[in-house]
C-alpha positions as CSV (number, residue, x, y, z in Angstrom):
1,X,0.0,0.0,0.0
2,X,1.4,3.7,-0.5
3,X,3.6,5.3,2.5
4,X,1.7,6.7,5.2
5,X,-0.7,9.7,3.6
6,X,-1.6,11.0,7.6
7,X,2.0,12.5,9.3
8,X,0.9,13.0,13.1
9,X,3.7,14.3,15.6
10,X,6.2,11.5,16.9
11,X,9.5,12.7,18.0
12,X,11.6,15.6,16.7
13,X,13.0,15.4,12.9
14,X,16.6,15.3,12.5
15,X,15.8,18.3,10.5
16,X,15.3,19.7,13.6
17,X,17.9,18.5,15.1
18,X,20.3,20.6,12.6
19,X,19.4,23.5,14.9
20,X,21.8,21.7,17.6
21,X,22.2,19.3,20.4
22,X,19.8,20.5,22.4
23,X,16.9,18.4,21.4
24,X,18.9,15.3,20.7
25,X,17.3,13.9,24.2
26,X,13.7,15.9,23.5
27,X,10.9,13.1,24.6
28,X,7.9,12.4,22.2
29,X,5.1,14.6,22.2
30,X,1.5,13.7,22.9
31,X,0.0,17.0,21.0
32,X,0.8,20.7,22.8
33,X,-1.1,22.5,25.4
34,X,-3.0,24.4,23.1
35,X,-4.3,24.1,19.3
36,X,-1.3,25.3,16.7
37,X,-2.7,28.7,16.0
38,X,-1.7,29.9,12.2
39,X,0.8,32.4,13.3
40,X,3.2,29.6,14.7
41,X,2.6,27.6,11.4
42,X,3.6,30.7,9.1
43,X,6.7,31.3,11.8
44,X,7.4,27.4,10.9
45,X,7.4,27.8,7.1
46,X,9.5,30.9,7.8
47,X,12.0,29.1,9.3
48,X,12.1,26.2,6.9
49,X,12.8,28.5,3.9
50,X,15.3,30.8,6.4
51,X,17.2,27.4,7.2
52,X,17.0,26.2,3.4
53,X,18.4,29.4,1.9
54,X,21.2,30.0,4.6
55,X,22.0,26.5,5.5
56,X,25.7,27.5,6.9
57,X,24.3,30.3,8.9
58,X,25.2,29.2,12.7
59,X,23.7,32.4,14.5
60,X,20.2,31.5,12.3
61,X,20.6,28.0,14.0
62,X,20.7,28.9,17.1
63,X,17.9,31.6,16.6
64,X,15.8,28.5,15.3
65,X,16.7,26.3,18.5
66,X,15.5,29.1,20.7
67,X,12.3,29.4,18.6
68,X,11.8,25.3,19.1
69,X,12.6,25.8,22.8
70,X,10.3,28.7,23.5
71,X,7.1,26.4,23.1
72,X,6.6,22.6,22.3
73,X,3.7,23.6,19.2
74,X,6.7,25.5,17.4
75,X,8.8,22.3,17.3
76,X,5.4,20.4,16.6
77,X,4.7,22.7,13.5
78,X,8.1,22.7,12.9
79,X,8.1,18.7,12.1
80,X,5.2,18.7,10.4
81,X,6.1,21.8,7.7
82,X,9.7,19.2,7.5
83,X,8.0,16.6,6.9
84,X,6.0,18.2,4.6
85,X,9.0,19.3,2.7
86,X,10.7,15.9,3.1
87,X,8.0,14.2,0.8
88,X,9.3,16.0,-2.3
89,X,13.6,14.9,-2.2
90,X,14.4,16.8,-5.1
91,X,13.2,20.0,-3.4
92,X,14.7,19.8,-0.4
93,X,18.3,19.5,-0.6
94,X,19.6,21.1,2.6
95,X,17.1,19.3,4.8
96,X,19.3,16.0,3.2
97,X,22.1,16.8,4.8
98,X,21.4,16.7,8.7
99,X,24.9,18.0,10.2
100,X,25.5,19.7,13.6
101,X,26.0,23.7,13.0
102,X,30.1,23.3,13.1
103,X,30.0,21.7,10.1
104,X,27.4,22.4,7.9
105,X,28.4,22.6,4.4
106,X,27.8,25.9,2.5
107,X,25.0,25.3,-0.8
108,X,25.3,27.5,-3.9
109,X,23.9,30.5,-3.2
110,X,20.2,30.8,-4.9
111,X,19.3,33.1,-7.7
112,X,16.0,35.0,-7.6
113,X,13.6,36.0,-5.0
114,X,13.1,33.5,-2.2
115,X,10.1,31.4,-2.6
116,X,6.8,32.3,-0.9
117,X,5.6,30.0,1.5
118,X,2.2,29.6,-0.4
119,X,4.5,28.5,-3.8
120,X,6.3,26.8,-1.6
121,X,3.7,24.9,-0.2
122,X,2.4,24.2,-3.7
123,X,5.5,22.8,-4.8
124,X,5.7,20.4,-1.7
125,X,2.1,19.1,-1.8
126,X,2.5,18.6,-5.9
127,X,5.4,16.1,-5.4
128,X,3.8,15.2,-2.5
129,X,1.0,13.7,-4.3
130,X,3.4,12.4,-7.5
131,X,5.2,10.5,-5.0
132,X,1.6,9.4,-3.4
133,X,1.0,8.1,-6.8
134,X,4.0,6.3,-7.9
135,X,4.0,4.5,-4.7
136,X,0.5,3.7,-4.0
137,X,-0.5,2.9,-7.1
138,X,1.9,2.8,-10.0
139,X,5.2,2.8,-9.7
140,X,7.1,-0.2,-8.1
141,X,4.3,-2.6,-8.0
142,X,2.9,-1.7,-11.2
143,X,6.1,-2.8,-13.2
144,X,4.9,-6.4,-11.9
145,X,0.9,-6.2,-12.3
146,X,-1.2,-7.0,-15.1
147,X,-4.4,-5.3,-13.5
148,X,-3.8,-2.0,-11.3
149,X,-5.8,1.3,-9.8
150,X,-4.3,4.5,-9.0
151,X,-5.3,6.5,-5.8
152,X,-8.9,7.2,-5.6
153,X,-9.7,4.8,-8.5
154,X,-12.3,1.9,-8.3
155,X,-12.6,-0.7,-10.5
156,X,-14.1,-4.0,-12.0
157,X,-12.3,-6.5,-13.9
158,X,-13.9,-9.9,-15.1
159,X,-10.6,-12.2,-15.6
160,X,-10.7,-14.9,-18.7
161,X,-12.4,-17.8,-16.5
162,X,-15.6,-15.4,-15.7
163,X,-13.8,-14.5,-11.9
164,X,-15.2,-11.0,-11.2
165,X,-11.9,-8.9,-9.7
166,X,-13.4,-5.6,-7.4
167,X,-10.5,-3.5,-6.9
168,X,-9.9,-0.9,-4.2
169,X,-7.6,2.4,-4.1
170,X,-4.1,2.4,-4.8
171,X,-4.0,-1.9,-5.8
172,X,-1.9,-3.9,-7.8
173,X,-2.6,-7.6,-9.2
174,X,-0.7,-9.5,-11.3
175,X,-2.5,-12.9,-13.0
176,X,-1.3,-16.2,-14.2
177,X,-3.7,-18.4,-16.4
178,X,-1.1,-20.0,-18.3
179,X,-2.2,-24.0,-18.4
180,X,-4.2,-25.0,-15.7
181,X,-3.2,-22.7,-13.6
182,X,-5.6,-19.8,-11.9
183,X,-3.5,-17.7,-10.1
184,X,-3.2,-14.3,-8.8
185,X,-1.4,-12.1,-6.8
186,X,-2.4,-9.5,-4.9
187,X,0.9,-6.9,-4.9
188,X,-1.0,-4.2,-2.7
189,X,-4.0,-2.7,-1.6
190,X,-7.5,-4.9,-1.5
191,X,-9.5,-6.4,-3.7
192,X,-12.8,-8.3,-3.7
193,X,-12.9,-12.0,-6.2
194,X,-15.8,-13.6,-7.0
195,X,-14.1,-16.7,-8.2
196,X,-16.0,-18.5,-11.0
197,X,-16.3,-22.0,-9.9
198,X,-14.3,-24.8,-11.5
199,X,-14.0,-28.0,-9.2
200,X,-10.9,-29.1,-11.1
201,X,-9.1,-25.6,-11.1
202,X,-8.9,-24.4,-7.9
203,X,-8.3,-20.5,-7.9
204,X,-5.2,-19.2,-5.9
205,X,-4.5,-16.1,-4.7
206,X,-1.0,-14.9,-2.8
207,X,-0.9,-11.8,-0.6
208,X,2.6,-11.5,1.0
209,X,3.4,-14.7,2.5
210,X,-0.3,-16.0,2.6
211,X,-2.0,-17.8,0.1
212,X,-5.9,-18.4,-0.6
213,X,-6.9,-20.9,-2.1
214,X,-10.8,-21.1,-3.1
215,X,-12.6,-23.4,-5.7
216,X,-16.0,-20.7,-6.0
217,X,-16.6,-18.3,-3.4
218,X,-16.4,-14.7,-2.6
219,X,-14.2,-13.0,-0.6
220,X,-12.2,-10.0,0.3
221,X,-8.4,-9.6,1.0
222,X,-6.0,-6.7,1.7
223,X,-2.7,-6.2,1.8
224,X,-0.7,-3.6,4.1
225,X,2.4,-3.1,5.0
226,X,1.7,-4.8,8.2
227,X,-0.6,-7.2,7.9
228,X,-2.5,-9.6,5.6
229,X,-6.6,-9.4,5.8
230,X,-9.0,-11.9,4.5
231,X,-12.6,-11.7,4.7
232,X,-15.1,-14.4,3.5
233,X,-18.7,-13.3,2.4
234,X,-19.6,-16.7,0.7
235,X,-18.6,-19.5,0.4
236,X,-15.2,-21.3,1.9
237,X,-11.3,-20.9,1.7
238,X,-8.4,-22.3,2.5
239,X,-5.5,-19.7,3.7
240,X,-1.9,-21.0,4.2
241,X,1.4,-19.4,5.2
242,X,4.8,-20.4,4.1
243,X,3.5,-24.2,4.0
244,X,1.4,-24.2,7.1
245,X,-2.3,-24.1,7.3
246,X,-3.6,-21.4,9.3
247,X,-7.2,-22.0,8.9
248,X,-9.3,-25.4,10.4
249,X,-9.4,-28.0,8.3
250,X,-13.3,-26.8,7.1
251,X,-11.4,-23.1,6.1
252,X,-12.7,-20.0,6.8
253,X,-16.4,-19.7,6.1
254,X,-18.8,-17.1,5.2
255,X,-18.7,-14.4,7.8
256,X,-15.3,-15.3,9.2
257,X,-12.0,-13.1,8.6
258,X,-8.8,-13.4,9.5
259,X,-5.4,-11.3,9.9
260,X,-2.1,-11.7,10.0
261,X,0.5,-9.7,11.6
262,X,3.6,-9.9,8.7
263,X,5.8,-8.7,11.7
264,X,4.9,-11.3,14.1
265,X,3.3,-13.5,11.8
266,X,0.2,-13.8,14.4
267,X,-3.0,-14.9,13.3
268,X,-6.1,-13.3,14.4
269,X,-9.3,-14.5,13.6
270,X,-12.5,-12.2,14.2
271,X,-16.4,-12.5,12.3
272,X,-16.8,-10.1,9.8
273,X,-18.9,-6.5,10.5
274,X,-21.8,-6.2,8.6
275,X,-21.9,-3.2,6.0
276,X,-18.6,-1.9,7.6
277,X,-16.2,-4.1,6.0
278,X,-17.7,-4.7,2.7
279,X,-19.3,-0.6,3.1
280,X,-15.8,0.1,0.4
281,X,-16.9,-1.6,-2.9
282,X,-20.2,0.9,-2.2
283,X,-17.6,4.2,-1.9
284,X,-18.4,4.3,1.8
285,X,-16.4,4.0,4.9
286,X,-18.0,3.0,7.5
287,X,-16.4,3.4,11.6
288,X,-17.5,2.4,14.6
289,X,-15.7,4.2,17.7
290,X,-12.2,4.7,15.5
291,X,-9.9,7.1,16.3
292,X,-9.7,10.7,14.4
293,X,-5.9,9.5,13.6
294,X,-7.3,5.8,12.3
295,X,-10.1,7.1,10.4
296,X,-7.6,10.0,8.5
297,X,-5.3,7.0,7.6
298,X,-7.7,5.8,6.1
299,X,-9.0,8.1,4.0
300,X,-5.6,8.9,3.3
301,X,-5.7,6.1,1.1
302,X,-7.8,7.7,-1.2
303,X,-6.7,11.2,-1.2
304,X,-3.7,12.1,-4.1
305,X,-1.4,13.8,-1.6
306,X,-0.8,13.7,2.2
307,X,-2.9,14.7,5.4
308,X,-1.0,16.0,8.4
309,X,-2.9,16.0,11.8
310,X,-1.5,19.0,13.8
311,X,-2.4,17.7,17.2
312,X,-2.0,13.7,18.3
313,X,-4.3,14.7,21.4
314,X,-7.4,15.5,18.9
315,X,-6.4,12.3,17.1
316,X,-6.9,10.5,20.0
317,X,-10.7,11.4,20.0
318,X,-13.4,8.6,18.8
319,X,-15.8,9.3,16.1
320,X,-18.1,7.0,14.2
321,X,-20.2,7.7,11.1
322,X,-20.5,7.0,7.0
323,X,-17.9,8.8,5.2
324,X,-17.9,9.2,1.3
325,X,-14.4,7.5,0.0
326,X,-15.0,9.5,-3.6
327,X,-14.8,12.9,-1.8
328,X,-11.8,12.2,1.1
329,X,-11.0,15.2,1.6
330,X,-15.0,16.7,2.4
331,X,-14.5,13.4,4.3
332,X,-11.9,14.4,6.6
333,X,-13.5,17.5,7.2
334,X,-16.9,16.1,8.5
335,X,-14.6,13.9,10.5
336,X,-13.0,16.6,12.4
337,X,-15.9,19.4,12.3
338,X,-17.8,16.4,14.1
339,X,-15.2,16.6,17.3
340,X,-15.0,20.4,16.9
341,X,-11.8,20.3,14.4
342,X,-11.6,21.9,11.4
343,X,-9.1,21.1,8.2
344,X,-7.3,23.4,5.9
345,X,-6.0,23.1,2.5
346,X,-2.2,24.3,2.5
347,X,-2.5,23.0,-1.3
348,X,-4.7,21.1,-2.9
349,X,-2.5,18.2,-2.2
350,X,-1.7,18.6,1.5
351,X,-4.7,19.2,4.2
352,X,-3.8,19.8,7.9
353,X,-6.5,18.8,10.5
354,X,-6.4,20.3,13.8
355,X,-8.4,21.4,16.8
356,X,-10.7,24.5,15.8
């Protein structure tokens, strides 16, 4: 699936760290005191462009550290306006090159006025989203598939032996149907097969280290960076793991899922959640008490560009409702207008959401 799309607040950046030792110890933050008012996020994309335009300058530094120090939400927006800047490499070439003051190494000076922060803003979000693309939908898992959707796309495919293929956001298949084979791989994202039946071709489908293997049923698997899902609506499967059976000898049947942990390789099985986790192949997601921070991930899966939450305090907050997967980004605004939030578009690529 693509890189995380929702950036919330864990430690400080080594970008900030370029502004000296002193926050080398700094412990993670849990969101700050108060909402991150827009005057502290200008002063952030102030700094960044100061820092990026003078990157020897060791007076600046330590004005920056002093900033950071004066209150926790300027090292807060600071990391988030970094991290913004960090998802577009080719634009950030100072922030590459994290060095203690002493020996920083002096860039080519820069020609022309100093971008403003809203073109600079622009600039980040645009790659922001390319790079959301090419990873999440295209780009190295592409190369391999023979049936693929780019972010935000949904889509249908009926495969040569009448198996209807439902394909999610950002997902990647590749297909093999030479002899008797049936066979598919699922590179990223989800999908939904309803496998045509044929008693002497069972249908096989690989998702990381698991493997499906169905003879006519429908069912629904997804593939994360951490974790393999499967979900049965109809019918029965077999799933396996490096060799080993994971499921009872009858398989999963309709109404059971499973997951498995690819870090720990622990299998959980639960039943499945009526009209919440079949609610995507209708455009909807549907939560029940999920976080602010889980439901933006989420929806970050369908928005072409990233979402930063400003405060990990507000993402803490439950919410549960029917959000439209087409329109993520009026989405994420119903989610955080219905905690007392609001969002804002820095670009049309990049959306912070944050206490009101």
């Amino acid at each position: 699936m693509p890189p995380p799309s929702v950036y919330v607040y864990r430690r400080p950046s080594s970008a900030i760290a370029r502004a000296g030792p002193a926050h080398e110890t700094e412990t993670p933050m849990t969101g700050s005191p108060h909402p991150i008012d827009d005057e502290i996020w200008n002063a952030a994309f102030d700094w960044l462009m100061r820092t990026e335009a003078n990157p020897g300058d060791t007076a600046l530094a330590t004005a920056l550290r002093t900033w950071l120090e004066a209150d926790t939400a300027h090292a807060q927006a600071f990391e988030q306006v970094c991290r913004t800047w960090q998802t577009a490499p080719h634009l950030q070439p100072t922030l590459a090159d994290h060095r203690p003051p002493t020996s920083f190494r002096r860039s080519p000076a820069r020609s022309g006025p100093r971008p403003s922060r809203r073109q600079v803003l622009a600039g980040a979000g645009a790659m922001a989203a390319g790079l959301a693309l090419y990873a999440g939908t295209g780009a190295p898992r592409r190369l391999f598939a023979d049936i693929s959707t780019a972010t935000g796309e949904f889509r249908t495919v009926t495969l040569e032996d009448g198996t209807h293929v439902h394909m999610d956001t950002a997902t990647a298949i590749s297909l093999d149907f030479t002899g008797p084979n049936r066979r598919a791989a699922l590179l990223g994202g989800r999908a939904y097969f309803d496998i045509a039946r044929d008693a002497a071709r069972p249908f096989a489908v690989t998702a990381g280290p698991a493997e499906v293997t169905v003879i006519g049923t429908r069912f629904d698997l997804r593939l994360d960076d951490d974790s393999v899902s499967v979900a049965v609506e109809h019918g029965r499967v077999a799933v396996g793991m490096a060799g080993r059976r994971l499921t009872p000898a009858d398989g999963l049947t309709g109404g059971d899922s499973l997951r498995i942990d690819l870090t720990t390789r622990a299998v959980r099985r639960a039943d499945i959640v009526p009209g919440t986790d079949t609610a995507w192949r209708d455009g909807r997601l549907e939560v029940e008490d999920w976080s602010i921070a889980q439901v933006l991930a989420e929806l970050g899966r369908y928005h072409r560009g990233v979402i930063l939450l400003g405060d990990a305090a507000f993402g803490r907050h439950r919410v549960s409702g029917s959000f439209d997967l087409t329109r993520p980004n009026q989405a994420a605004r119903s989610v955080a207008r219905s905690q007392g939030g609001r969002v804002r578009a820095l670009s049309p690529w990049v959306l912070l959401v944050s206490p009101a």
